[in-house]
C-alpha positions as CSV (number, residue, x, y, z in Angstrom):
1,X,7.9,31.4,91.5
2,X,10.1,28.0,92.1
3,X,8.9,25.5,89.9
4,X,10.6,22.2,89.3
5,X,11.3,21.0,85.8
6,X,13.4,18.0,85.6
7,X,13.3,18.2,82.3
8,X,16.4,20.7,82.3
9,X,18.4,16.9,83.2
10,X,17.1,15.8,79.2
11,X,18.6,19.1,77.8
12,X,22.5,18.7,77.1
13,X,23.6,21.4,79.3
14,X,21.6,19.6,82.4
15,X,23.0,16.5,81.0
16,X,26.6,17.1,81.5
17,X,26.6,18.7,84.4
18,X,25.1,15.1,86.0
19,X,28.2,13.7,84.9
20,X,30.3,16.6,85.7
21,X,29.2,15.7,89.0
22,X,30.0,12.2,89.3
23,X,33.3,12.3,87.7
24,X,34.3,14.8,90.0
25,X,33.3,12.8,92.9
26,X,35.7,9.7,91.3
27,X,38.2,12.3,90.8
28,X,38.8,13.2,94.5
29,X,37.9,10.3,96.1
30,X,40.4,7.7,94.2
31,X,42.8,10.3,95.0
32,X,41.9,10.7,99.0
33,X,41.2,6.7,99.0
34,X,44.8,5.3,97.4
35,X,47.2,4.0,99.5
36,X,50.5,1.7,99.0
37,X,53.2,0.9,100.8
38,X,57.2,0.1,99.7
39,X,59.6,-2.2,101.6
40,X,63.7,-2.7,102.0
41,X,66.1,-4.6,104.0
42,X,68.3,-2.2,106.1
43,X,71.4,-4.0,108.4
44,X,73.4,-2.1,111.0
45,X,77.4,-3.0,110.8
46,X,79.3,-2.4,112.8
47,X,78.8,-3.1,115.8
48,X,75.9,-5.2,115.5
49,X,76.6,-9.2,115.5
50,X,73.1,-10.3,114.2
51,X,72.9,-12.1,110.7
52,X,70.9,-10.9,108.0
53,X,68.7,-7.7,107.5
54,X,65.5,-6.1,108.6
55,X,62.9,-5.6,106.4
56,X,61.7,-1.6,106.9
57,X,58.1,-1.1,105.6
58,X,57.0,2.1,104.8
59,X,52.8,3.0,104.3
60,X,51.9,5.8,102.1
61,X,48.4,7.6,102.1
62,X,47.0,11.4,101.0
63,X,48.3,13.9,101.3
64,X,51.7,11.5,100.5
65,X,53.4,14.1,102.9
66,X,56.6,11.1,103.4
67,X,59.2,14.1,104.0
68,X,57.1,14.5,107.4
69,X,58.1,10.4,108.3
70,X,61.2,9.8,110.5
71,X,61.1,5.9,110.8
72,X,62.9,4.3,113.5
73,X,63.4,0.8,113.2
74,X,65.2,-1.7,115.3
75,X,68.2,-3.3,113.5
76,X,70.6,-5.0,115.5
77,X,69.3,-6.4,118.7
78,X,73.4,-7.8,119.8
79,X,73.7,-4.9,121.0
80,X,70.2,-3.0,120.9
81,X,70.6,-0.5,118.2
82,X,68.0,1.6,116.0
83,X,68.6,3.0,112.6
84,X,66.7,6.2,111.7
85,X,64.7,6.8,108.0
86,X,64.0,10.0,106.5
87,X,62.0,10.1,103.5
88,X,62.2,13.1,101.5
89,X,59.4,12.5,98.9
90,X,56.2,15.4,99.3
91,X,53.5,15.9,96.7
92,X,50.7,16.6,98.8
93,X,50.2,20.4,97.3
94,X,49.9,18.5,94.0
95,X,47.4,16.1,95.4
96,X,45.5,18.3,97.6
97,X,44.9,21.0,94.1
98,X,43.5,18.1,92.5
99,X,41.2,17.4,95.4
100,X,40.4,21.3,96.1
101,X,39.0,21.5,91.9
102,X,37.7,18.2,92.2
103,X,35.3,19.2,95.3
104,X,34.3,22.3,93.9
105,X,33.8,21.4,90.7
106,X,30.9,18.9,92.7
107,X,29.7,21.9,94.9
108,X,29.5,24.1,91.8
109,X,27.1,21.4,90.0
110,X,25.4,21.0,91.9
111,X,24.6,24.5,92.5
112,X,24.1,25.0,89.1
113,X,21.8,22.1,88.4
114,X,19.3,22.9,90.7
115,X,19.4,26.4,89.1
116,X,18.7,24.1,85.7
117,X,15.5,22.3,87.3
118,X,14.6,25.3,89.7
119,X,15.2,28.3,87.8
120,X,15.1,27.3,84.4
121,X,12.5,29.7,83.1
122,X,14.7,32.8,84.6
123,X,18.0,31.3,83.3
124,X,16.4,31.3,79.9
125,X,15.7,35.2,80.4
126,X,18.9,36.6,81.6
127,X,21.4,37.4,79.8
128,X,23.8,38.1,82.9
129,X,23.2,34.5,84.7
130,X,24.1,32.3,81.2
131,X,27.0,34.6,80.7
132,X,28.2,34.0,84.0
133,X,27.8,30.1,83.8
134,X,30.2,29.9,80.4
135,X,32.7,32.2,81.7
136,X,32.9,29.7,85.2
137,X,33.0,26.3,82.8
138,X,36.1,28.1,81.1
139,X,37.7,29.0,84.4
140,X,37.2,25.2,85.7
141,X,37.7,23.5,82.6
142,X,41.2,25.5,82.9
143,X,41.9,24.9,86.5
144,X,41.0,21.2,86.0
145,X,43.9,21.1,83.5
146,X,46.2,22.4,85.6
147,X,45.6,20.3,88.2
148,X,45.6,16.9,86.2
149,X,48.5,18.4,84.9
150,X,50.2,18.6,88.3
151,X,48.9,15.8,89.6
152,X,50.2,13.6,86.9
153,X,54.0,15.2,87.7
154,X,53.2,14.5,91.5
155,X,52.2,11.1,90.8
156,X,55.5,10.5,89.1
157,X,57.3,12.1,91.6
158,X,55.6,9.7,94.6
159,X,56.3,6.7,92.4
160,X,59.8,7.2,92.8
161,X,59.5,8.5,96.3
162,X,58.3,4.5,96.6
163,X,61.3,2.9,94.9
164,X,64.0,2.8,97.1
165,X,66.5,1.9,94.3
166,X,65.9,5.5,93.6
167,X,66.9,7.5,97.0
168,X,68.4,4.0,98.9
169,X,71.7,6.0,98.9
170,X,70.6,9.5,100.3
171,X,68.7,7.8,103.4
172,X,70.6,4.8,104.2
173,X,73.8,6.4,105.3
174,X,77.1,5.7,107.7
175,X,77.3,2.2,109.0
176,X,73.6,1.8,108.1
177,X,73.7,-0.8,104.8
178,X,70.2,-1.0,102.6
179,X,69.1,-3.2,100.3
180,X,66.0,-3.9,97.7
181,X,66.0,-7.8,97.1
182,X,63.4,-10.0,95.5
183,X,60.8,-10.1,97.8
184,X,60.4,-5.9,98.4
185,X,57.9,-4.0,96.8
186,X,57.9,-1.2,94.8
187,X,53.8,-0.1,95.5
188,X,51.3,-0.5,93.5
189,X,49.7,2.9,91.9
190,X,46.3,1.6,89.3
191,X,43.5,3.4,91.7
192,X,46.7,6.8,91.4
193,X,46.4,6.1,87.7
194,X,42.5,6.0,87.2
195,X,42.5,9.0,89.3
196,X,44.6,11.0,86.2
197,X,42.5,9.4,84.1
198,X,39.3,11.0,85.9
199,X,41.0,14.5,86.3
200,X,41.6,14.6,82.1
201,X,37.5,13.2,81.4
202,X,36.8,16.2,84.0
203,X,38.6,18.3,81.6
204,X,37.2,17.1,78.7
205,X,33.7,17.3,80.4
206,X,33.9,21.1,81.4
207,X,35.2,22.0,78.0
208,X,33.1,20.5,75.9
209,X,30.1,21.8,77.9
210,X,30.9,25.0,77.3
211,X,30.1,24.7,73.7
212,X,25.8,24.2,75.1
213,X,26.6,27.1,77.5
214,X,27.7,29.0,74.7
215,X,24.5,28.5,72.7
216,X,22.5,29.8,75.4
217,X,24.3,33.6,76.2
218,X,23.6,36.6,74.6
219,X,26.6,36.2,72.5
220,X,25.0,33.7,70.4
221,X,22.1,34.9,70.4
222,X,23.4,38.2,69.0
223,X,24.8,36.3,66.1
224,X,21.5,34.4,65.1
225,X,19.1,37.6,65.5
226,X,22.1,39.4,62.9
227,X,22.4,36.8,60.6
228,X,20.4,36.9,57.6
229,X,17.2,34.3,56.7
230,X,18.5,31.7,54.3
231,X,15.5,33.0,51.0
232,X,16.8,36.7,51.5
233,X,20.8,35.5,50.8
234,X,20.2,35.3,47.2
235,X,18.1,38.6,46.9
236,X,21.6,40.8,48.8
C-alpha cells in the first residue's frame, strides 16, 4: 500500500537528494541561460576609400556552436564591399554533456525521492532496490566529474574562441585588416564560471551521498550482523 511519509526528507539520504535536485537544476540552466558577445574593428583596403573601421559584433549563446557562424558585414561602402567571418570556435558537445547529466541527474531525483516518501517501508526491505540506488550515485557522481571536467576545458576553449587577439589572424585574411582596440570586448563569462562551480558541488553532492546509501544495502548490513557485540570482544 502507497503511503506518504515525508519524513524520508528529515533522513540524510532524503536530505541530499533535495539538494541534488536543485543544484542540478542551477547546473544546466546557468549553462543553457549564459550568453556574451565579443567585438573588433575590421577595414577593407584596397579598394575601399572610406576612413576608419567597422566594428563587427559577434553574439554567443548554448550550445556556443560559432564554427556554424559565417558573418557578413559591410565594410567599405566607396565602393559597396562586404567582408566575410568565419569563426572556428565549437564546444557545444562539451556543453550539451554537462546539460544531458545535469537534467538527468534532476529526473533521477526526483524519481528516487518519491520512492523515499512513497515507498519507504519497501526500500527499507529490499535488498536489491538500496543496492541498485548506491551503484547509480557512483555512476552519476562519476559522470558528473567528467562532465565538469569537460566542461571546464570547453569553457576555456570558448573564452578564447571570444578574444579575437587570439584567432584575429586566421579569420581576418587578404585585403581584410582587423583590429582589437580599446573600446572591444573580450565577453564576459561569471554566470559560465558559477556554472563549473555548480557541476563540482553536484559532484561532491552525489559522492558524498553515497556514503548514507551505503549504510542502507545489504553490504553493510552484512558487516554489522558479523561483527561481534562490544562485552563478548574481551571473552574471544
Amino acid at each position: 500500500m502507497v503511503q506518504l511519509n515525508l519524513d524520508a526528507v528529515k533522513e540524510p539520504k532524503g536530505f541530499m537528494k533535495v539538494l541534488q535536485f536543485f543544484f542540478a537544476i542551477l547546473a544546466f540552466a546557468t549553462t543553457t541561460s549564459f550568453s556574451t558577445y565579443f567585438t573588433f574593428h575590421a577595414s577593407i583596403k584596397p579598394p575601399c576609400n572610406d576612413t576608419g573601421a567597422t566594428v563587427v559584433r559577434q553574439e554567443v549563446s548554448y550550445p556556443f556552436r560559432l564554427d556554424t557562424v559565417i558573418q557578413e558585414k559591410q565594410l567599405c561602402t566607396q565602393p559597396a564591399v562586404e567582408g566575410r567571418f568565419h569563426f572556428q570556435t565549437d564546444t557545444s558537445s562539451d556543453a550539451e554533456f554537462f546539460v544531458a547529466i545535469g537534467v538527468i541527474c534532476m529526473l533521477y531525483s526526483m524519481a528516487a525521492l518519491a520512492g523515499y516518501t512513497l515507498y519507504g517501508e519497501r526500500y527499507s526491505e529490499s535488498d536489491s532496490l538500496p543496492t541498485a540506488d548506491f551503484l547509480l550515485h557512483g555512476l552519476l557522481a562519476f559522470l558528473w566529474l567528467c562532465a565538469a571536467s569537460a566542461w571546464a576545458a570547453g569553457a576555456g576553449t570558448l573564452k578564447d574562441g571570444c578574444n579575437p587577439e587570439v584567432w584575429m589572424d586566421q579569420v581576418c585574411k587578404g585585403n581584410v585588416t582587423c583590429t582589437f582596440e580599446s573600446g572591444d570586448f573580450k565577453g564576459s563569462f561569471g554566470k559560465l564560471n558559477i556554472s563549473l562551480l555548480f557541476g563540482f558541488l553536484n559532484t561532491f553532492l552525489w559522492a558524498s551521498n553515497m556514503w548514507f546509501l551505503y549504510k542502507e544495502t545489504p553490504w553493510f548490513r552484512g558487516n554489522q550482523q558479523a561483527a561481534p557485540p562490544a562485552g563478548d570482544v574481551g571473552n574471544i
